[in-house]
N, C-alpha and C positions, 0 to 999 in steps of 0.2 A: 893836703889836698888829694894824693893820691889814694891814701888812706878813705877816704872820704867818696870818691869816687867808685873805689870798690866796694865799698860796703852798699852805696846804691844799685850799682851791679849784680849783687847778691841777691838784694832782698830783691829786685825786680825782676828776677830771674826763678826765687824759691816762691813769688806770689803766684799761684796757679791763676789760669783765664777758663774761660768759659767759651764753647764755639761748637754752635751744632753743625753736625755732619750731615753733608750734602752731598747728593750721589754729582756726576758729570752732568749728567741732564740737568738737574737743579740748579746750576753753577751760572750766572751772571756771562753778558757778552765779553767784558772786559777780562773775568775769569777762564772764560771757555780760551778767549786770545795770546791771556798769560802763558798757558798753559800749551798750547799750541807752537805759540814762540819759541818755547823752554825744550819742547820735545824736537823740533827740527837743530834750538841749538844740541841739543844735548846726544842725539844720536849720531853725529860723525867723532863725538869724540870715545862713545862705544864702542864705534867699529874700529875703532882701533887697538881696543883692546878684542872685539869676535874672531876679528879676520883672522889673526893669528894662530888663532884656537882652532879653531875651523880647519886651515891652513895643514897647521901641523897633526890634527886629529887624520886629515886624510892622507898628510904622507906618511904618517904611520902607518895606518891602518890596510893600505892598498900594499905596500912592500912584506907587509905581515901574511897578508892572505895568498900572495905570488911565492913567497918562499916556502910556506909549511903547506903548497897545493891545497888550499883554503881547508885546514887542517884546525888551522887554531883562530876559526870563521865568527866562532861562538866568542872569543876579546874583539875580532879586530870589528866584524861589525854594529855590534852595540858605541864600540868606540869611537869610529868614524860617524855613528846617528849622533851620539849625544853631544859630538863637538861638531857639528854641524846643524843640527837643527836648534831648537828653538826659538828666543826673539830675537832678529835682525837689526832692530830698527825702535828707538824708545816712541811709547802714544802717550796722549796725556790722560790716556786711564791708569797708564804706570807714572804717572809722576801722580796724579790723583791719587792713589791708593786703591783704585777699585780694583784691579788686579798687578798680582807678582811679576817684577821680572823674570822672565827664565834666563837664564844664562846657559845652561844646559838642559838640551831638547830630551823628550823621554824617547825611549826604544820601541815603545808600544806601536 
């Protein structure tokens, strides 16, 4: 039976599907909703993984530019931008796929 069980596992898993892609606008109420739901649950459990990033990017980076007389300004603040900025917060165009999460903010 188990034997049996995984082999339909298999094969229903190696049968490929078919499904055309739809931008967010194109996406159904109950899609837009899913989707919506998914991003409010799914971003407090981000931030607990940012905050810390974040956190530690700038107590690094503040004690680095007070000691070396913002000498070594050129690590410490690209360092404190990139663990500080980017996305805050998950949308459902990042669980869509229409765009990337950042986890790390650019310097630009």
């Amino acid at each position: 039976m188990k034997t049996l069980f995984c082999v339909i596992c298999a094969v229903c898993f190696m049968l490929s599907s078919y499904a055309e892609a739809k931008s967010y606008e194109e996406c159904g109420i109950a899609t837009k909703a899913s989707l919506v739901f998914a991003s409010v649950a799914a971003t407090p459990v981000y931030l607990v993984c940012k905050l810390p990033l974040a956190a530690a990017g700038a107590a690094l980076a503040a004690p680095v530019n007070f000691l070396t007389l913002k000498y070594a300004d050129e690590f410490a603040e690209p360092l404190a931008l990139r663990t500080m900025c980017g996305d805050w917060y998950i949308t459902p165009a990042i669980l869509h796929g229409d765009r990337h999460l950042q986890y790390f903010g650019s310097v630009d």
